[in-house]
PDB file of the backbone (N, CA, C, O) and the ligand in Angstrom, with CONECT records:
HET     ZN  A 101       1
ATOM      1  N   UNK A   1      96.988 110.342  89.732  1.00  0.00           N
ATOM      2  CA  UNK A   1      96.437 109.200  90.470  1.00  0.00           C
ATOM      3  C   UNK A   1      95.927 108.140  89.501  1.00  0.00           C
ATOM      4  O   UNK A   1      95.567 108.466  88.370  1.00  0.00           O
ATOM      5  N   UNK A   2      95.896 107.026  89.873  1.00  0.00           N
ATOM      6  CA  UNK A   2      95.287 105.890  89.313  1.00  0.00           C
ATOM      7  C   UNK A   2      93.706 105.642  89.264  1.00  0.00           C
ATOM      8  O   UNK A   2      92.915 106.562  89.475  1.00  0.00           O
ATOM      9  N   UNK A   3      93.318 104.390  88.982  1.00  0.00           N
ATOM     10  CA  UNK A   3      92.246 104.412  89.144  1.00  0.00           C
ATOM     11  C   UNK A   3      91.598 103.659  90.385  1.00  0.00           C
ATOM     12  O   UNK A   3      90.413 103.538  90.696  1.00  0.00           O
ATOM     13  N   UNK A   4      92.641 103.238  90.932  1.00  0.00           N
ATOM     14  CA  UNK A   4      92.608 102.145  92.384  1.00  0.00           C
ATOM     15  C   UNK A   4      92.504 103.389  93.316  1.00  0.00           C
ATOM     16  O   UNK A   4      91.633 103.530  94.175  1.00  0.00           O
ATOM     17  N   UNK A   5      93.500 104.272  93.039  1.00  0.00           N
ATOM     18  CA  UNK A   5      93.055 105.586  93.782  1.00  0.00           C
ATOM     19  C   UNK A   5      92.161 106.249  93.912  1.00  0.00           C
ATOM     20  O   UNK A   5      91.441 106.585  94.852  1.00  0.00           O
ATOM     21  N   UNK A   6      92.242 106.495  92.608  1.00  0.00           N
ATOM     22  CA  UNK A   6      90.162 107.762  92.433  1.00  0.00           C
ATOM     23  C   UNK A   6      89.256 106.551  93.004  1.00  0.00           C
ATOM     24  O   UNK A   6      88.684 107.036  93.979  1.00  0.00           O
ATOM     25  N   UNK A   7      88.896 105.340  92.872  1.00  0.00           N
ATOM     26  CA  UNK A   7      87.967 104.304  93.419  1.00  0.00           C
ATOM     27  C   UNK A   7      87.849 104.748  94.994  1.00  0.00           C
ATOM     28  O   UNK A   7      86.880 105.389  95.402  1.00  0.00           O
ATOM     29  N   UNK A   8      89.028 104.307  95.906  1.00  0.00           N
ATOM     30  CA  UNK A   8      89.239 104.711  96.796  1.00  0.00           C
ATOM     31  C   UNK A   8      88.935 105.995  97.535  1.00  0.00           C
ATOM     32  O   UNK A   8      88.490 106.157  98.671  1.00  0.00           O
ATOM     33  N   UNK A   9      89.300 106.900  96.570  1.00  0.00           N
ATOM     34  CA  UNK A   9      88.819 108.424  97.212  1.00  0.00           C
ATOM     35  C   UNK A   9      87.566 108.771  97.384  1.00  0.00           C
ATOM     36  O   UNK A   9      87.050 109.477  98.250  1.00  0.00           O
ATOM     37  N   UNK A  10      86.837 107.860  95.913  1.00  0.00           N
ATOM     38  CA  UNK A  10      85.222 107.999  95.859  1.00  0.00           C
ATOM     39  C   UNK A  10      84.511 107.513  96.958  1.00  0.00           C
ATOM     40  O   UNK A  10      83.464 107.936  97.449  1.00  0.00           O
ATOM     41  N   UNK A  11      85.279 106.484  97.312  1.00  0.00           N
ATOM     42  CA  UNK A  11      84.527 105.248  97.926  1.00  0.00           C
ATOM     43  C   UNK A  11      84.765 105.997  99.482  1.00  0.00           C
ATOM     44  O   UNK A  11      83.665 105.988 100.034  1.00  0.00           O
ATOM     45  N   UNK A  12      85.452 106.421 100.078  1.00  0.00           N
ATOM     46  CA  UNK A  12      86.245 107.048 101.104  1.00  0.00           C
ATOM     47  C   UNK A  12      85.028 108.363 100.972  1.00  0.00           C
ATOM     48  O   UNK A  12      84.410 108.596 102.011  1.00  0.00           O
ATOM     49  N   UNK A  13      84.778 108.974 100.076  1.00  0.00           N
ATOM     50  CA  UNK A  13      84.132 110.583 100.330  1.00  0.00           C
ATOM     51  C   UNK A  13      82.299 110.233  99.927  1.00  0.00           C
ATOM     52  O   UNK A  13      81.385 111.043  99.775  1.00  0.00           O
ATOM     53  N   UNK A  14      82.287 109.040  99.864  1.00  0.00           N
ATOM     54  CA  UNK A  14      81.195 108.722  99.868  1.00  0.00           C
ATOM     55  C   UNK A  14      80.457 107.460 101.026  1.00  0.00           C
ATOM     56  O   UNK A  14      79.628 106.556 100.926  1.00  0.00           O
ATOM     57  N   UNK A  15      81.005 107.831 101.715  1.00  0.00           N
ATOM     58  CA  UNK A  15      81.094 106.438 102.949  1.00  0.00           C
ATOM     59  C   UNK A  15      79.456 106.758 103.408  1.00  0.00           C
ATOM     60  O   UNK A  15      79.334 106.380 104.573  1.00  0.00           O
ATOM     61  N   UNK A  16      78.420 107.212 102.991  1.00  0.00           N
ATOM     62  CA  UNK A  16      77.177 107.120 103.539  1.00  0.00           C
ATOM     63  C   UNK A  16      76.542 106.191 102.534  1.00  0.00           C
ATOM     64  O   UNK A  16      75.319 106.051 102.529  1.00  0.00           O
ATOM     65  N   UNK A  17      77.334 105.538 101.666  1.00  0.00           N
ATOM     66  CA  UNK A  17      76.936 105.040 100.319  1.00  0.00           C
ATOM     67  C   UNK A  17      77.747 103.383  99.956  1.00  0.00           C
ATOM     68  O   UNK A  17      78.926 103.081 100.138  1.00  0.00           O
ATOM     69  N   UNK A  18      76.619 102.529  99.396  1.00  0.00           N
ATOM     70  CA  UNK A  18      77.057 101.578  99.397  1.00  0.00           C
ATOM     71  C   UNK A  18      76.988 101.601  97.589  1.00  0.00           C
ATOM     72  O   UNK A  18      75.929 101.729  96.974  1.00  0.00           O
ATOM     73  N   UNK A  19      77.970 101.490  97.114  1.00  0.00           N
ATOM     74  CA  UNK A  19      78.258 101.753  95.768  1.00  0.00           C
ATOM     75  C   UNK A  19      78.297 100.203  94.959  1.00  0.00           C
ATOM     76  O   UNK A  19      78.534  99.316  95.780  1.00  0.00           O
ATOM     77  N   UNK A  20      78.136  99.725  93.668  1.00  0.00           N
ATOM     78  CA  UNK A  20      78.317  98.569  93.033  1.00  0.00           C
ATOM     79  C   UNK A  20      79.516  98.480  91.737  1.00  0.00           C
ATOM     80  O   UNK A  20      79.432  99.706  91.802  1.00  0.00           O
ATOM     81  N   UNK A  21      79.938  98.369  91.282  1.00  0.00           N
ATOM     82  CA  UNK A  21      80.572  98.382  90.369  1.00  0.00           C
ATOM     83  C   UNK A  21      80.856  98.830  89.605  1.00  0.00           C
ATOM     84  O   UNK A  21      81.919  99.342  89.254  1.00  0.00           O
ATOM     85  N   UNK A  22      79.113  98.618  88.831  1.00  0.00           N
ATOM     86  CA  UNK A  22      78.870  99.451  87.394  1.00  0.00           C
ATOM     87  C   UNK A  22      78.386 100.778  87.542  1.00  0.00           C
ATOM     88  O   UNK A  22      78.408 101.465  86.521  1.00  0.00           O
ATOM     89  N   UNK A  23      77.766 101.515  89.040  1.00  0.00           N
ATOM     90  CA  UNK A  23      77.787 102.381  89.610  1.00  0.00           C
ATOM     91  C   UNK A  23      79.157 103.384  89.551  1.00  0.00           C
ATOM     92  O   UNK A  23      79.381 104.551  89.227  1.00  0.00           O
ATOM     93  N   UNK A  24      79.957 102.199  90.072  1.00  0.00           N
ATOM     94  CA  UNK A  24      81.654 103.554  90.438  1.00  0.00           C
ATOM     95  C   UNK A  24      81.812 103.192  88.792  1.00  0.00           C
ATOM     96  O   UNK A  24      81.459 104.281  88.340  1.00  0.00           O
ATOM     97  N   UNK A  25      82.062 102.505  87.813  1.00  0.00           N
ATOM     98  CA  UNK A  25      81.966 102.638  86.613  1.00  0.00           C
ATOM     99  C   UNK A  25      81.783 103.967  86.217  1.00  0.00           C
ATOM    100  O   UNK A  25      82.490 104.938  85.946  1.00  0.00           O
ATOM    101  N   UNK A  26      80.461 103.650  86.282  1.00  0.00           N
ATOM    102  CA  UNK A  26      79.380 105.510  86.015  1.00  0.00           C
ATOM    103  C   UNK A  26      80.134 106.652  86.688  1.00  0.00           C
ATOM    104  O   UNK A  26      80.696 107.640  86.216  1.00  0.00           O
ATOM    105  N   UNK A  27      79.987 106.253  87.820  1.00  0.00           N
ATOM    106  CA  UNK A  27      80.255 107.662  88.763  1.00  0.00           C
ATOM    107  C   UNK A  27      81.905 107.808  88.000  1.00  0.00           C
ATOM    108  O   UNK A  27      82.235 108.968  87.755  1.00  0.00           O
ATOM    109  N   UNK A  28      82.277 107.403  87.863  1.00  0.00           N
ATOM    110  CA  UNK A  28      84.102 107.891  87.484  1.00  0.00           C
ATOM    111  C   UNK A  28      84.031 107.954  86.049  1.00  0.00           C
ATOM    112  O   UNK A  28      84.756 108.746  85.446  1.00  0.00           O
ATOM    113  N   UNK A  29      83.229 107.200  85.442  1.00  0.00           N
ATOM    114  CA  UNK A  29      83.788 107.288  83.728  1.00  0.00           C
ATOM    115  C   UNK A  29      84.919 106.276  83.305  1.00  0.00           C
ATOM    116  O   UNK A  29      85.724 106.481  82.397  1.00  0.00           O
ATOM    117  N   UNK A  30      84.871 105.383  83.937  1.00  0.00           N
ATOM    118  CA  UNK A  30      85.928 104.488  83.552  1.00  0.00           C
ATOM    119  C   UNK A  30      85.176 103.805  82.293  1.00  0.00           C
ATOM    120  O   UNK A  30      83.993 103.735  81.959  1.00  0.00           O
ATOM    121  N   UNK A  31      86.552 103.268  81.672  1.00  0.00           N
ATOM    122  CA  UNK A  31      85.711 102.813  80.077  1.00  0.00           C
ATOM    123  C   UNK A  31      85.776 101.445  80.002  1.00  0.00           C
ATOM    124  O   UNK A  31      85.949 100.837  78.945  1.00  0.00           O
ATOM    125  N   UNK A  32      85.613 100.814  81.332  1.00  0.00           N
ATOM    126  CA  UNK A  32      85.896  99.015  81.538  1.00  0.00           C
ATOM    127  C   UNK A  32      85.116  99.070  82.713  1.00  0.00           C
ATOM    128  O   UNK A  32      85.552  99.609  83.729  1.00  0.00           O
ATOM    129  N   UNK A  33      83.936  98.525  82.651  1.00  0.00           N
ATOM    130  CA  UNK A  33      83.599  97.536  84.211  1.00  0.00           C
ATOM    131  C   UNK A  33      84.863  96.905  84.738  1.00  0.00           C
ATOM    132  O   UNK A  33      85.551  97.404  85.629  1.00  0.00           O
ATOM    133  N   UNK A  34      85.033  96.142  84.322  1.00  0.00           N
ATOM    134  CA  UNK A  34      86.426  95.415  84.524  1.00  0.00           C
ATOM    135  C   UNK A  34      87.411  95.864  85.232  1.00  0.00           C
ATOM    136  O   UNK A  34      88.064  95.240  86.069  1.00  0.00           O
ATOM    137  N   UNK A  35      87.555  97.228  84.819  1.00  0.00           N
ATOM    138  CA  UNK A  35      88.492  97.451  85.770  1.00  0.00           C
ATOM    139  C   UNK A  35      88.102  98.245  87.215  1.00  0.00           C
ATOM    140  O   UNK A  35      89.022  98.773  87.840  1.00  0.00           O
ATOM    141  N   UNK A  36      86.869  98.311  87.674  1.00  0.00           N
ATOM    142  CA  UNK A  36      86.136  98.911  88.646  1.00  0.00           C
ATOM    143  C   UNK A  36      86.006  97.313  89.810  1.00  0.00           C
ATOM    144  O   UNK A  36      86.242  97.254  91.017  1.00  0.00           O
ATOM    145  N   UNK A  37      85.506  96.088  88.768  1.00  0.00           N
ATOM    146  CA  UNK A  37      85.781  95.019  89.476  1.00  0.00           C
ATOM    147  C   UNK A  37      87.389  94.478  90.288  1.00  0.00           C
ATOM    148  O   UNK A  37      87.589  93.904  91.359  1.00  0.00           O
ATOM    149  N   UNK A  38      88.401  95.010  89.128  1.00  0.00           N
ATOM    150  CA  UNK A  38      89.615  94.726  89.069  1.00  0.00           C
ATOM    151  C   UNK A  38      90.128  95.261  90.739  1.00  0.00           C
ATOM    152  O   UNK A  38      90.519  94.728  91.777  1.00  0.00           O
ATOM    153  N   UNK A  39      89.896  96.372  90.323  1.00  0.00           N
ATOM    154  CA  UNK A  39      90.390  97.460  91.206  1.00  0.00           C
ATOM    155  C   UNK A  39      89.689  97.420  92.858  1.00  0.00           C
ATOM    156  O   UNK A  39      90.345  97.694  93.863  1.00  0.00           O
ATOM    157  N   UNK A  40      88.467  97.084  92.864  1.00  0.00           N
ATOM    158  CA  UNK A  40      87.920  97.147  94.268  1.00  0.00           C
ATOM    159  C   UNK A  40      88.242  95.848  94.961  1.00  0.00           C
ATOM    160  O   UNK A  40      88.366  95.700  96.177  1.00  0.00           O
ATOM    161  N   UNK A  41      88.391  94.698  93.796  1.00  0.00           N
ATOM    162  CA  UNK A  41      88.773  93.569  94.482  1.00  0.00           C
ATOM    163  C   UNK A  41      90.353  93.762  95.326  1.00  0.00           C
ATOM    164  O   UNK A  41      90.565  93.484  96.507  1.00  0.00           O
ATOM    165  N   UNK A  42      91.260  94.270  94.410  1.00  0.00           N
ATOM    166  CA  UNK A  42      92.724  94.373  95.522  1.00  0.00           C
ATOM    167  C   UNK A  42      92.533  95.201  96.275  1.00  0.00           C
ATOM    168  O   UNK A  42      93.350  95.215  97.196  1.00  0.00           O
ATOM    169  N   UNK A  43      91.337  96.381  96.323  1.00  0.00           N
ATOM    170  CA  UNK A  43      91.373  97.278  97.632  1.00  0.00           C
ATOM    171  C   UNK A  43      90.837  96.604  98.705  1.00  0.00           C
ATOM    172  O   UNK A  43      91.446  96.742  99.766  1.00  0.00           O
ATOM    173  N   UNK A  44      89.780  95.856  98.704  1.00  0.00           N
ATOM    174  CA  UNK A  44      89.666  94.943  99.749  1.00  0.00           C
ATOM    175  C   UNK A  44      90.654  93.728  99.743  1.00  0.00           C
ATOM    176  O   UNK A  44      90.005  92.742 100.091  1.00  0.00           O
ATOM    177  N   UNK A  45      91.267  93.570  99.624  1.00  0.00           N
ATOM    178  CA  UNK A  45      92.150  92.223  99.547  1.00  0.00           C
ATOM    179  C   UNK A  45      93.260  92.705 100.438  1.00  0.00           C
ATOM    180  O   UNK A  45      93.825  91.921 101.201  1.00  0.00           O
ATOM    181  N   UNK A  46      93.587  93.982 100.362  1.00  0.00           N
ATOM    182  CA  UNK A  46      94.568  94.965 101.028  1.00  0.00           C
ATOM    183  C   UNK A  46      94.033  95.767 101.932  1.00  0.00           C
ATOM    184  O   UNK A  46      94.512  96.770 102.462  1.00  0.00           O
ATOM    185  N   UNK A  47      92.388  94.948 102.154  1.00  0.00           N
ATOM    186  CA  UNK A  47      91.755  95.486 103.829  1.00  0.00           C
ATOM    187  C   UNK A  47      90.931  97.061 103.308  1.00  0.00           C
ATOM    188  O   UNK A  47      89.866  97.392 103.829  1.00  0.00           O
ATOM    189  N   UNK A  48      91.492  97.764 102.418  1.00  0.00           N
ATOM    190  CA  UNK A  48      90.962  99.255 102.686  1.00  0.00           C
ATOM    191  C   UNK A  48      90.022  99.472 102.506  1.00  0.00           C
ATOM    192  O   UNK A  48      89.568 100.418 103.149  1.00  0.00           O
ATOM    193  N   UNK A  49      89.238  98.867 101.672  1.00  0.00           N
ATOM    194  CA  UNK A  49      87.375  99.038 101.746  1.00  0.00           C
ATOM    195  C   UNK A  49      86.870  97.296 102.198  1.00  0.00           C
ATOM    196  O   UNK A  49      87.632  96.376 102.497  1.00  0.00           O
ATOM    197  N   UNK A  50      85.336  97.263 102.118  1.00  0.00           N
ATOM    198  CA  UNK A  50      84.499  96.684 102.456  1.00  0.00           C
ATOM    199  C   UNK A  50      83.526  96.160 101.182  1.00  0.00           C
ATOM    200  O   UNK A  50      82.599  96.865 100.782  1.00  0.00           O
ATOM    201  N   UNK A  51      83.873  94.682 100.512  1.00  0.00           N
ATOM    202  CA  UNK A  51      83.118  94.335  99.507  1.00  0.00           C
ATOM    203  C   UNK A  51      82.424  93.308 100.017  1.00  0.00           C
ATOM    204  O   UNK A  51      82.728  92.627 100.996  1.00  0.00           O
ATOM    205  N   UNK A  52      81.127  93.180  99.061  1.00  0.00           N
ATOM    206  CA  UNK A  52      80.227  92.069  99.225  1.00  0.00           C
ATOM    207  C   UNK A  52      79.027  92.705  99.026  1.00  0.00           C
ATOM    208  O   UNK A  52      78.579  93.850  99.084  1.00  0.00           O
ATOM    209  N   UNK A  53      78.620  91.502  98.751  1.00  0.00           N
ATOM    210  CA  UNK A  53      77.077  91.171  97.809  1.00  0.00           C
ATOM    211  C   UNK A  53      76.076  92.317  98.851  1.00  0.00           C
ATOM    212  O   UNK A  53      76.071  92.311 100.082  1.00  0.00           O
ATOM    213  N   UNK A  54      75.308  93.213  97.987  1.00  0.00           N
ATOM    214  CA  UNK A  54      74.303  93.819  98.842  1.00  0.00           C
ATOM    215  C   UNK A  54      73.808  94.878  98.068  1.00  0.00           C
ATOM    216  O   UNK A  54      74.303  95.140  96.972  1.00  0.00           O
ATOM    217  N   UNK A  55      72.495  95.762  98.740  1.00  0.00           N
ATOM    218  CA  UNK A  55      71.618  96.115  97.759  1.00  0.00           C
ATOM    219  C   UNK A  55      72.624  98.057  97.885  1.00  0.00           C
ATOM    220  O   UNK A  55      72.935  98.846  98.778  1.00  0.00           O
ATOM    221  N   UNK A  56      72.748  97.959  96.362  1.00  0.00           N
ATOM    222  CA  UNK A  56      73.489  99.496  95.590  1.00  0.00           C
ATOM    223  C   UNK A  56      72.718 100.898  96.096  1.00  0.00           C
ATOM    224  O   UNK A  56      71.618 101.225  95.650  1.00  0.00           O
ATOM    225  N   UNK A  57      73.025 101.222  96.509  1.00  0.00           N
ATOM    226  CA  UNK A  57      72.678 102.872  97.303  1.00  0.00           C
ATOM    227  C   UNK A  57      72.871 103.623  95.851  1.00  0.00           C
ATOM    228  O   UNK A  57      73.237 104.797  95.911  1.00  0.00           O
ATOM    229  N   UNK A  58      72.767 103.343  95.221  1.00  0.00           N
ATOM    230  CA  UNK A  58      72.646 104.370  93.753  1.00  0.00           C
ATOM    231  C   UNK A  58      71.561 103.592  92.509  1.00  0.00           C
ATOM    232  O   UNK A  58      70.631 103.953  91.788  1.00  0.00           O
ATOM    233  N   UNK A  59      72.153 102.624  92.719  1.00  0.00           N
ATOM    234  CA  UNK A  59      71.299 101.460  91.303  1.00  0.00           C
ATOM    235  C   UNK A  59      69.674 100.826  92.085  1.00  0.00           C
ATOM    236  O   UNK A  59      68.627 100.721  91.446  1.00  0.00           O
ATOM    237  N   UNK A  60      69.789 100.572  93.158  1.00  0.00           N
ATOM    238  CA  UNK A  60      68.912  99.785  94.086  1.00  0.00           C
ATOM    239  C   UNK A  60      69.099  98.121  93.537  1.00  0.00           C
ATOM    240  O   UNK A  60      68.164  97.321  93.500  1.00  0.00           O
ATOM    241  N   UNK A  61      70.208  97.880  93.219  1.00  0.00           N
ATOM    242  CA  UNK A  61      69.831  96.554  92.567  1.00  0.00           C
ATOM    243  C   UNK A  61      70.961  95.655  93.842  1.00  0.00           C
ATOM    244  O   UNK A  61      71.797  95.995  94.679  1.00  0.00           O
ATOM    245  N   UNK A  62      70.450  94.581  93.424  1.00  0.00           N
ATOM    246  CA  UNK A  62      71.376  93.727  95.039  1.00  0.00           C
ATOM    247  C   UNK A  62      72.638  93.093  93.683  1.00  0.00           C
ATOM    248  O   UNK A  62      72.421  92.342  92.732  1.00  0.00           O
ATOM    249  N   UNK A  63      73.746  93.674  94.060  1.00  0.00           N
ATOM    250  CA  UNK A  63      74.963  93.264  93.251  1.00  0.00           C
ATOM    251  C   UNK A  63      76.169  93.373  94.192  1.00  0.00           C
ATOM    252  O   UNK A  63      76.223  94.111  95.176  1.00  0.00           O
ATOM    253  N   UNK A  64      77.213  92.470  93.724  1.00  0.00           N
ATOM    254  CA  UNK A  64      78.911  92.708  94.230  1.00  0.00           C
ATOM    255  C   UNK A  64      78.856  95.073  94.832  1.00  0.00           C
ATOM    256  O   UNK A  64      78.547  95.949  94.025  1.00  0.00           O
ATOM    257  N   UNK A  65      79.177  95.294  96.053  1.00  0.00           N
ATOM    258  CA  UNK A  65      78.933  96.291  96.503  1.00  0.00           C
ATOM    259  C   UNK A  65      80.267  96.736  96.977  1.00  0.00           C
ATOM    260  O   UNK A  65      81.140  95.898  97.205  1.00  0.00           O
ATOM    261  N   UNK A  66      80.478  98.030  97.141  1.00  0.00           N
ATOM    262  CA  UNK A  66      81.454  98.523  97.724  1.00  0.00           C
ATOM    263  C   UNK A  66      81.254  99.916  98.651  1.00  0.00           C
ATOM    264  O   UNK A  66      80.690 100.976  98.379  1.00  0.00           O
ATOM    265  N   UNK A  67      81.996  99.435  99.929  1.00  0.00           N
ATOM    266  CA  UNK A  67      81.394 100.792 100.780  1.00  0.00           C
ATOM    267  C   UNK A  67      82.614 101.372 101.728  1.00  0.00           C
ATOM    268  O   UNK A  67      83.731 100.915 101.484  1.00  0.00           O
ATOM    269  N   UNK A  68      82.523 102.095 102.521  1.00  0.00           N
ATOM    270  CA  UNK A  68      84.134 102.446 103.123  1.00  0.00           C
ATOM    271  C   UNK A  68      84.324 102.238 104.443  1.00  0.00           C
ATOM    272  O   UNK A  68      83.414 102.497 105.231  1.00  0.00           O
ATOM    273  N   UNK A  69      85.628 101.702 104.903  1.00  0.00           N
ATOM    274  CA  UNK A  69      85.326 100.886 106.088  1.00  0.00           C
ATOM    275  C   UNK A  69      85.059 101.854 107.252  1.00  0.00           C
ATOM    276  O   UNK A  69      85.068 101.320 108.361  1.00  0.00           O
ATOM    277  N   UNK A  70      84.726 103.715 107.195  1.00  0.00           N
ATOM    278  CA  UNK A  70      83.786 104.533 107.627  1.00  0.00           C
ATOM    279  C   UNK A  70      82.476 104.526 107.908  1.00  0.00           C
ATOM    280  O   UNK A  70      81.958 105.175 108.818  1.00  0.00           O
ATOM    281  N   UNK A  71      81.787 103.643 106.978  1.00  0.00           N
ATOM    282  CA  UNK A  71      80.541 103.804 106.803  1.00  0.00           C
ATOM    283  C   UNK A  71      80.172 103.069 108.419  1.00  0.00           C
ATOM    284  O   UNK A  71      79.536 103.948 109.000  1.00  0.00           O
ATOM    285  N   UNK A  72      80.265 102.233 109.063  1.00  0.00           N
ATOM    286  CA  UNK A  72      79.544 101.180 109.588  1.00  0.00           C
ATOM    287  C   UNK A  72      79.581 102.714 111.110  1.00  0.00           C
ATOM    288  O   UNK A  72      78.554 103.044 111.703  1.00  0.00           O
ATOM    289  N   UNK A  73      80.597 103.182 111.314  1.00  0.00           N
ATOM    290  CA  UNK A  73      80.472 103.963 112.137  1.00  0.00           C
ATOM    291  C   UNK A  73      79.740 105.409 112.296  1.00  0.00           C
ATOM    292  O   UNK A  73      79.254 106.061 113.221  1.00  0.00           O
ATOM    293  N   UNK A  74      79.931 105.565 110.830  1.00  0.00           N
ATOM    294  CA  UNK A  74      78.947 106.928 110.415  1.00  0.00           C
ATOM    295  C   UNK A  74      77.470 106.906 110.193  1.00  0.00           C
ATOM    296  O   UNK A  74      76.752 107.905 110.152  1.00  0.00           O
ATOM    297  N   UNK A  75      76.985 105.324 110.015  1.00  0.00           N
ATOM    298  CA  UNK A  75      75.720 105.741 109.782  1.00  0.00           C
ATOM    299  C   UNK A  75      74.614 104.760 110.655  1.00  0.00           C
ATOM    300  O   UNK A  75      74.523 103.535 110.567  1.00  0.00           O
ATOM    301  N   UNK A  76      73.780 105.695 111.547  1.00  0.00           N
ATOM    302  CA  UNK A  76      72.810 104.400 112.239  1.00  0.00           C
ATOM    303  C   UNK A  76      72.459 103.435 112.138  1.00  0.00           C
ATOM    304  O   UNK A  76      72.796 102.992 111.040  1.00  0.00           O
ATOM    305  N   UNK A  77      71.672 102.457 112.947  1.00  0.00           N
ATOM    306  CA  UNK A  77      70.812 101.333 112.725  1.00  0.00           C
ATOM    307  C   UNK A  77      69.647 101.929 111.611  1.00  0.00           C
ATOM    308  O   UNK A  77      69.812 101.421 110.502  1.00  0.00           O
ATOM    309  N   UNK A  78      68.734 102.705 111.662  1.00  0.00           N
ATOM    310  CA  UNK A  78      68.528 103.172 110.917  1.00  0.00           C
ATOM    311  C   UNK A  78      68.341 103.547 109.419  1.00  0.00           C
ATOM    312  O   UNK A  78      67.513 103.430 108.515  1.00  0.00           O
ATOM    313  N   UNK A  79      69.534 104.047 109.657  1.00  0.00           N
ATOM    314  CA  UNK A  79      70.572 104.638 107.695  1.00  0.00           C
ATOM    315  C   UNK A  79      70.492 103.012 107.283  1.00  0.00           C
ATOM    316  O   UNK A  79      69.936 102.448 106.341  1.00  0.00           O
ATOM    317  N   UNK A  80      71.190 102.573 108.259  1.00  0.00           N
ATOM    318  CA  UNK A  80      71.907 101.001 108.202  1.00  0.00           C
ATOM    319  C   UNK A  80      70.928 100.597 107.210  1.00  0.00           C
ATOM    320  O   UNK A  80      71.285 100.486 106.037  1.00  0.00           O
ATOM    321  N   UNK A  81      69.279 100.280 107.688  1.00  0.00           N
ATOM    322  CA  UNK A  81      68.844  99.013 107.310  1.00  0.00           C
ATOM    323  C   UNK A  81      67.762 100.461 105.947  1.00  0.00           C
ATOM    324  O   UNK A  81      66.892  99.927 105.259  1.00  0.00           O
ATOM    325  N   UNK A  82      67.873 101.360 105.835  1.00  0.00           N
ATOM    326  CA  UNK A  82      67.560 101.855 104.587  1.00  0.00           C
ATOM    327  C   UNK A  82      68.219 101.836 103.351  1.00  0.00           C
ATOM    328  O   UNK A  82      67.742 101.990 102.227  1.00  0.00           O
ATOM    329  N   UNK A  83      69.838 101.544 103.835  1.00  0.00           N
ATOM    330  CA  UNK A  83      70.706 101.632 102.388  1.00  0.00           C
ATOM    331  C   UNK A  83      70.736  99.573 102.648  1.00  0.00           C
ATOM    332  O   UNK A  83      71.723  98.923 102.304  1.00  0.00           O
ATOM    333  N   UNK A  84      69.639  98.994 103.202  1.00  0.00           N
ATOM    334  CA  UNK A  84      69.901  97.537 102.644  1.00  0.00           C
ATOM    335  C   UNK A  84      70.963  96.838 103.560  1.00  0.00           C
ATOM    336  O   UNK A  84      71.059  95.615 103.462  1.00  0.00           O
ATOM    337  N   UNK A  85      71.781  97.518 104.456  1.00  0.00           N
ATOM    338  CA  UNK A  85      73.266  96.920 104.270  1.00  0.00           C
ATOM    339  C   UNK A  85      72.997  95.230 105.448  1.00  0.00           C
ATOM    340  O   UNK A  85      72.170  94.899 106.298  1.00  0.00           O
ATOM    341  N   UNK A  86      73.498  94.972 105.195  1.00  0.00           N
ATOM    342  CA  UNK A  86      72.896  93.156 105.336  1.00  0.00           C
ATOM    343  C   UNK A  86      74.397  92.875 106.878  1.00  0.00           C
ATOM    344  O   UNK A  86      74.477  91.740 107.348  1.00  0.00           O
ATOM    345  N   UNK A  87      74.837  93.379 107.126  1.00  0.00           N
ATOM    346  CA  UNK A  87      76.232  93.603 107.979  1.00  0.00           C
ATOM    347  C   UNK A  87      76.279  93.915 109.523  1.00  0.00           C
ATOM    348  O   UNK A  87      77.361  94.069 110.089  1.00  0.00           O
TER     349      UNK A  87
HETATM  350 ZN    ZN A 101      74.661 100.341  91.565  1.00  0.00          ZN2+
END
């Protein structure tokens, strides 16, 4: 698999989680921000996740975010407004 893939799978098996960049960076071990930016941008561009500005369910910091287009159904009003999500 690629890394557009493993992003995806992460992002997909972590759908209670609003992830940032330098986060899936971390979480995967990739050896480029760059390409964590690279990569989430054509997955949303191609619809399959959910990007935009909002506060990181791992970092707590309000940055470019990524979450799975699961999440909005899996997690309450609630969850909702504890992981920040602005949506
Ligand atoms: Zn983060």
């Amino acid at each position: 698999m690629g890394i557009r893939e493993d992003i995806l799978v992460y992002i997909n098996e972590n759908d209670n989680m609003i992830t940032c960049d330098d986060c899936i960076t971390r979480k995967l071990k990739l050896s480029r921000r760059q390409a964590a930016y690279q990569k989430c941008n054509e997955l949303e561009s191609r619809g399959l996740i959910n990007r935009k500005t909002n506060v990181c369910s791992v970092c707590g910091k309000s940055k470019k975010c990524n979450w799975s287009k699961n999440t909005i159904s899996n997690i309450g009003e609630k969850k909702k407004y504890l992981l920040g999500l602005k949506i």
